[in-house]
N, C-alpha and C positions, 0 to 999 in steps of 0.2 A: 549243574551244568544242563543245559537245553540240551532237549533229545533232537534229531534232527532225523526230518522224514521225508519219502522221496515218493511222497502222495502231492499235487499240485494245490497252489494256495488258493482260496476264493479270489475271485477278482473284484475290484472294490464295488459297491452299490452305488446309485445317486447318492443315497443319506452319508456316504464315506466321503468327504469332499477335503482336497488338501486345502491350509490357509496358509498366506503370508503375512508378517506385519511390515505396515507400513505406514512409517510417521508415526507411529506409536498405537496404531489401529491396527486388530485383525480385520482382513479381507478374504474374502473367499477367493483362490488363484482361478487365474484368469480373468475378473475383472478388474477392472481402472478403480483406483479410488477416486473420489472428487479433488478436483483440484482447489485449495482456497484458495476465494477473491483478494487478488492484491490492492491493496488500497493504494491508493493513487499518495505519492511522499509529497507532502504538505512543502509550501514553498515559504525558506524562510522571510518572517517581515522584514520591508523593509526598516533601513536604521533611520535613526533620529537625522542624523547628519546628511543624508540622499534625500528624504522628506524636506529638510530647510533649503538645502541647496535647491531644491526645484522648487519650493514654493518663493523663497528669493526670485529664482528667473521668471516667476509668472507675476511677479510682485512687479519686475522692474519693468517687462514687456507690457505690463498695467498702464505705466506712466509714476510707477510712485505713489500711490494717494495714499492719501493718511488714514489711520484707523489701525489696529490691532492686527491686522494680516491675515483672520482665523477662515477666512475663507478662501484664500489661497492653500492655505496650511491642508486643509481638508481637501483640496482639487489635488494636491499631490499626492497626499494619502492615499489618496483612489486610485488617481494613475498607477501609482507604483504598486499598487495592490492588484491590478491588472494585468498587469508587466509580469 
């Protein structure tokens, strides 16, 4: 059993410093940890289905022409990749 004495304790030094953890890091109390950079949430791609439907409406505001469509197809890509 601890003897108990009614002499006054040192009082703590600089080199005594309390920590806290935080986030799973010790910090020394009283300052801020860093905050981590939130990365900005990725937007998801567009679908196959919103891609055709608008490249369809930039197909027909065309006039129709013939050919393969794939440049249409890619003006919507981007659009909606923009969006």
């Amino acid at each position: 059993m601890p003897r108990l004495s009614n002499t006054p304790q040192a009082q703590p030094t600089q080199a005594a410093r309390t920590f806290r953890l935080v986030g799973g890091r010790v910090t020394p109390q009283g300052t801020t940890p860093p905050t981590p950079a939130r990365a900005a949430t990725p937007k998801p791609a567009p679908s196959v289905d919103q891609i055709r439907q608008l490249a369809y409406h930039k197909w027909e505001a065309a006039g129709s022409p013939p050919g393969d469509g794939v440049a249409f197809w890619l003006a919507a890509e981007r659009e909606l990749a923009e969006h």
